[in-house]
C-alpha positions in Angstrom: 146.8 72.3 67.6 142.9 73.1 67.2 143.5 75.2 70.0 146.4 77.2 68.8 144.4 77.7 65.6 141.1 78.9 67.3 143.3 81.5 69.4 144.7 83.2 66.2 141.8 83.4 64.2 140.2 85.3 67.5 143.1 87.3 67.8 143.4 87.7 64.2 139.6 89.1 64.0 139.5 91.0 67.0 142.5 92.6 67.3 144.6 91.7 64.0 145.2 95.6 63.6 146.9 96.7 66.6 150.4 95.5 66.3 150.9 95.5 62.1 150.9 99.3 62.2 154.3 99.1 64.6 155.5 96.3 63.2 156.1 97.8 60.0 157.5 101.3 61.3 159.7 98.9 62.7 161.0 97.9 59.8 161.2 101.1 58.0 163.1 102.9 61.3 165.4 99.6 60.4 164.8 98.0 63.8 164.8 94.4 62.5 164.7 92.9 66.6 162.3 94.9 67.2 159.8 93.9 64.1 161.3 90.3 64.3 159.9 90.1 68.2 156.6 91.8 68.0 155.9 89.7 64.6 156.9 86.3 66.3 155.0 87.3 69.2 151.5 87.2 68.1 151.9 83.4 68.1 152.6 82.9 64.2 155.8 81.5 64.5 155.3 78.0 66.4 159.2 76.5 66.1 161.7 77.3 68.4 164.4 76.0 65.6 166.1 78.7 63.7 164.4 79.0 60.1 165.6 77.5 57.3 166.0 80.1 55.1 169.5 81.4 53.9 170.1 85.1 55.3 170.7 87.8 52.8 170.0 91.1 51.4 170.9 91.1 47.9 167.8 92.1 45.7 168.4 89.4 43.0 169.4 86.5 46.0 166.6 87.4 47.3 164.1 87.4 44.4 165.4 84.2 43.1 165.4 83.1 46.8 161.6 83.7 46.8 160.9 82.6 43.7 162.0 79.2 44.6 159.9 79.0 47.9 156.9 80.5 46.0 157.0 77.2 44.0 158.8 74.5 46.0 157.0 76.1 49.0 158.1 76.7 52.6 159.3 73.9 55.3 157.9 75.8 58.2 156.0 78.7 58.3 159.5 80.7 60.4 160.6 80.4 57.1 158.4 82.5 55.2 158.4 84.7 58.2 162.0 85.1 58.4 161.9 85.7 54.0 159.5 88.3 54.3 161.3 90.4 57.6 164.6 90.2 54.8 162.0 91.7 52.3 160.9 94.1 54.1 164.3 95.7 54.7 165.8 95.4 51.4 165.8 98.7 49.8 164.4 99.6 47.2 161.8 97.4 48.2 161.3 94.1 46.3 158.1 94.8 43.3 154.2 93.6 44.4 154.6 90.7 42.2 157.5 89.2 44.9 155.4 90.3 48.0 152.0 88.4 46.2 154.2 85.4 45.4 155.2 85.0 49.4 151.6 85.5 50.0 150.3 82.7 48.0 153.3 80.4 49.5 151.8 81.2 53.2 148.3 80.6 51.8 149.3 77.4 50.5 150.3 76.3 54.0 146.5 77.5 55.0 148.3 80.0 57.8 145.5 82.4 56.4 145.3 84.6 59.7 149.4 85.1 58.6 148.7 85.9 55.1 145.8 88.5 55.9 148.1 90.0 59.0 151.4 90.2 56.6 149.0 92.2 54.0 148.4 95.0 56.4 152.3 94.9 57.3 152.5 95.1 53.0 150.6 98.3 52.9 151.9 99.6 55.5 155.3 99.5 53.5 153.4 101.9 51.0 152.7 99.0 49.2 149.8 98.7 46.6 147.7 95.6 46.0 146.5 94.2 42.7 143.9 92.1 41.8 146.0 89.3 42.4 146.6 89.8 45.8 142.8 90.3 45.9 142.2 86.9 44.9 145.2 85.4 47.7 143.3 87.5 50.6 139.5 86.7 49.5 140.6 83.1 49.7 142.4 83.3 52.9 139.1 85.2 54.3 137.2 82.6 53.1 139.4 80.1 55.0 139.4 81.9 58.3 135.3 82.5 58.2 135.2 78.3 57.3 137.4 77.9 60.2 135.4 80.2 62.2 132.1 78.8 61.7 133.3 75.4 62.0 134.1 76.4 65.8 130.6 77.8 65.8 132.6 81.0 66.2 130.1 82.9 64.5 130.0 86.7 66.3 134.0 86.1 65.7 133.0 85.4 61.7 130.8 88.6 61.5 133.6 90.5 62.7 135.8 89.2 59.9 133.2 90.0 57.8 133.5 93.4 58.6 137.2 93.6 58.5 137.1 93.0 55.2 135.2 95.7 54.7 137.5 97.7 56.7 140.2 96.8 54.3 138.2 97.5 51.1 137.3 94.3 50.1 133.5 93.7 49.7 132.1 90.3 50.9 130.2 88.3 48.7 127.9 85.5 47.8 130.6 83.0 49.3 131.7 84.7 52.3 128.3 85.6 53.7 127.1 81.9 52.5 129.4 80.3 55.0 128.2 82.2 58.2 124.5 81.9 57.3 125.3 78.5 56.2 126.7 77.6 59.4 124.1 79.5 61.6 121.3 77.9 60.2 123.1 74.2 60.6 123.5 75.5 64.0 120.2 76.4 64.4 120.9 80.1 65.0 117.9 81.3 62.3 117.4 84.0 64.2 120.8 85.2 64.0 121.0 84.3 60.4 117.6 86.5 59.5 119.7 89.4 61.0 122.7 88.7 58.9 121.4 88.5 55.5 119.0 91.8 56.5 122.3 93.5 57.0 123.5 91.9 54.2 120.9 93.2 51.9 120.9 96.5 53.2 124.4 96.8 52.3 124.0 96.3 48.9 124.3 92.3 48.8 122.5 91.2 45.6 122.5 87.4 46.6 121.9 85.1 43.4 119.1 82.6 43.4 120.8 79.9 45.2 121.4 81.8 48.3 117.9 83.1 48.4 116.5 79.6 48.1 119.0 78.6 51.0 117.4 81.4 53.4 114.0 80.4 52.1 114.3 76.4 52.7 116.0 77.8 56.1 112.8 79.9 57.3 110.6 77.0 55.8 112.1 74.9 57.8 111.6 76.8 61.1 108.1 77.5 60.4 108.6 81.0 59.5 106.1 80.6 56.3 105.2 84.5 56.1 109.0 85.4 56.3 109.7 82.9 53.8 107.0 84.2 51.8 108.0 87.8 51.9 111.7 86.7 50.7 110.1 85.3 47.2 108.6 88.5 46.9 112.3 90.5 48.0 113.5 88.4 45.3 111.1 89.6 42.5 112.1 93.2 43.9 115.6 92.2 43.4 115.8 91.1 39.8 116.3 87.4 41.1 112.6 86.0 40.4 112.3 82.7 42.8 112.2 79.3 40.7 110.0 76.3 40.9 112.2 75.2 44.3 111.8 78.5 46.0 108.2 78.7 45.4 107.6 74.6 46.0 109.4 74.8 49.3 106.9 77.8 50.4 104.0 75.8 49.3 105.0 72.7 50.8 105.4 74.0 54.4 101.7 75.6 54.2 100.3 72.6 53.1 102.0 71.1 55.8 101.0 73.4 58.4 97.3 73.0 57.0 97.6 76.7 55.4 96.2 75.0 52.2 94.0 78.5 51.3 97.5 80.5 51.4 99.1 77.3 49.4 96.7 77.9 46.8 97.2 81.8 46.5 100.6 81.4 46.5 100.1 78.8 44.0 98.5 81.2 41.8 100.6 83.8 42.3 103.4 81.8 41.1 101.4 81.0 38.0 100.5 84.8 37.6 104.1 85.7 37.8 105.1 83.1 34.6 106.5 80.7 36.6 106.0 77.4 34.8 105.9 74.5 37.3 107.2 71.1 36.7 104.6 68.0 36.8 106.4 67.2 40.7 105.0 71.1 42.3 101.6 70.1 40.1 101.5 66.6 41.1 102.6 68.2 44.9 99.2 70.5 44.8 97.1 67.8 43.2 97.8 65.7 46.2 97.2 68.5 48.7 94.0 69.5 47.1 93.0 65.8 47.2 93.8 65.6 50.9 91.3 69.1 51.5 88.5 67.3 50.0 89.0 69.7 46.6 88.9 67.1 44.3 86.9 69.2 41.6 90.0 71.7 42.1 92.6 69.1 41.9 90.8 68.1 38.8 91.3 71.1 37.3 94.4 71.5 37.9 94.7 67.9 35.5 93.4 70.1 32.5 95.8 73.3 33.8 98.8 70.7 33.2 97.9 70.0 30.1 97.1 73.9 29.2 100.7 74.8 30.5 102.0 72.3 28.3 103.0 69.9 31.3 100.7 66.9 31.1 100.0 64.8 34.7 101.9 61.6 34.1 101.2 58.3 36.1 102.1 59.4 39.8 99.5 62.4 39.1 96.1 60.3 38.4 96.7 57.7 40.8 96.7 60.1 43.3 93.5 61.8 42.2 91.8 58.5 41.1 92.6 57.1 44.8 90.9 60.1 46.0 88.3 59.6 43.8 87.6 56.2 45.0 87.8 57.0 48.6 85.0 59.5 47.9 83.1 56.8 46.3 82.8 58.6 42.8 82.1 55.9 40.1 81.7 58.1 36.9 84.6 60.1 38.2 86.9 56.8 38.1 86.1 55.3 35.5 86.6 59.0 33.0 89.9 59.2 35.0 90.7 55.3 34.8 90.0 55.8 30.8 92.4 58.2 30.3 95.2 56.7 32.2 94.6 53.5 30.0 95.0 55.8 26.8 98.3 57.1 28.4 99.4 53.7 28.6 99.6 54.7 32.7 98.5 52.0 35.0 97.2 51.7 38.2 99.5 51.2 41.0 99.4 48.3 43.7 97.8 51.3 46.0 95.3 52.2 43.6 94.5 48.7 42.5 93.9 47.7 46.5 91.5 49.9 46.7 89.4 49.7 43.5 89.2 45.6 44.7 88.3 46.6 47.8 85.6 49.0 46.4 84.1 46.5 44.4 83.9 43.8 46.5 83.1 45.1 49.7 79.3 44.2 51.0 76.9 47.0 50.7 80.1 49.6 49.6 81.8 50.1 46.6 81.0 52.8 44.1 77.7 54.7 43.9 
């Protein structure tokens, strides 16, 4: 079955268009065999049994006909094949509303590749589309990329990303979001980089949340300077990165030991108004600790407090650790003093090594 599905959604994005534009002359010359075979032929119709669905060209039989399927839904999806081939030959033809409500019926049965492929047939009637057959094709897109991508199909997805610009609909935040989604779980950043620079060059205006994605993305592959220069796209863009955007930037340099470019970037952030929470200071405290910048990641203590956003107990027992480690007595104790006054205590880690300190021969604190 996953097989059957796989082979219409490739058929469906690379050559969807061929057949629709004879299949519906066919039905306007009034060549119903003709329509009926090339239709069933593209593999849509799966059941050799005759449909289930009452034969009959009477406008109203057929309205109410529909209507009833629309809600009770179809059996098989011959029926709704079979209900839209008697639409298509009643004259005049039956209103939008009729044709959206057969759409949404196939949709329901998440034959998306049918819905999207009986659209084309639809204008090629002469038939308009409204906004709610907008919403019954963005959603059946959306299906057919998730199926796509969940093949790991993805040069097939970017082509249905571009047949839906083809048929006037502009792809979003969502659709693009599952393709780079799925690249980057796939490990394809490369190919994702490309996508979202095509993206943005036609017009995409991701929101934050999709920028942060890319940016955690590129962090994650070690592209720091790409990273980097996508906080900055984002100022550009009107979409200023948050305190994850920028956190996730300055955690892979300090990882990578870029702790000079973790403290511009740092700054930058602060120069930009972006008001950390006490986890991104309490993050650069630590890192500045581990440089041996304990004056800086001091500091920083009185910064937090400046910005409104004291250090609470996880912040000084990292610096008083470091502080110890250095063998800095007066700087302890000022630091121990105030953590009393916060009501903060020392930590098991921090208590370990303030006994050690003090009791080890010839050691302990200057």
């Amino acid at each position: 079955m996953q097989a059957v599905l796989t082979s219409k959604m490739r058929r469906f994005a690379a050559a969807a268009s061929i057949f629709i534009p004879r299949t519906a002359h066919n039905y306007r010359k009034g060549n119903p065999s003709a329509a009926n075979t090339l239709l069933f032929r593209t593999n849509f119709s799966t059941n050799p049994n005759p449909p289930n669905v009452v034969a009959t060209t009477n406008p109203t039989q057929l309205q109410n006909l529909l209507l009833e399927k629309s809600k009770m839904g179809f059996d098989k999806l011959d029926d709704a094949l079979s209900l839209f081939h008697q639409m298509a030959r009643t004259q005049p033809l039956p209103s939008l509303v009729h044709f959206n409500r057969l759409l949404t019926a196939v949709a329901k049965m998440k034959e998306y590749s049918t819905v999207l492929s009986l659209h084309k047939e639809i204008r090629e009637l002469g038939i308009p589309t409204d906004e709610c057959t907008s919403i019954v094709l963005m959603n059946c897109f959306r299906g057919v990329l998730e199926g796509l991508v969940g093949n790991q199909e993805f040069g097939e997805a970017v082509e249905v990303l571009r047949l839906m610009q083809d048929q006037g609909m502009v792809p979003g935040v969502d659709a693009y979001g599952i393709v780079l989604n799925g690249m980057c779980k796939a490990g394809k950043i490369e190919d994702a980089r490309k996508l979202f620079g095509t993206a943005l060059a036609e017009g995409l205006r991701p929101n934050v949340e999709m920028y942060t994605y890319m940016v955690r993305e590129l962090c994650k592959a070690d592209l720091l300077d790409e990273a980097e220069e996508l906080l900055v796209q984002m100022e550009k863009d009107g979409c200023p990165p948050d305190v994850v955007a920028y956190g996730m930037v300055i955690n892979g340099m300090c990882k990578a030991g870029r702790i000079e470019d973790a403290r511009k970037l740092f700054g930058t952030a602060l120069a930009e108004g972006l008001k950390p929470n006490v986890e991104m200071y309490t993050y650069m405290v630590m890192e500045l600790c581990k440089a041996d910048l304990l004056d800086e990641g001091e500091e920083l203590l009185v910064q937090m407090e400046k910005d409104g956003c004291p250090p609470d107990a996880v912040t000084y027992n990292i610096i008083v650790r470091a502080f110890i480690e250095k063998g800095v007595r007066h700087k302890v104790m000022t630091l121990l003093e105030e953590m009393i006054e916060r009501s903060f205590p020392p930590d098991a880690s921090t208590m370990s090594k303030l006994v050690d300190c003090l009791t080890a021969e010839g050691e302990g604190l200057k």
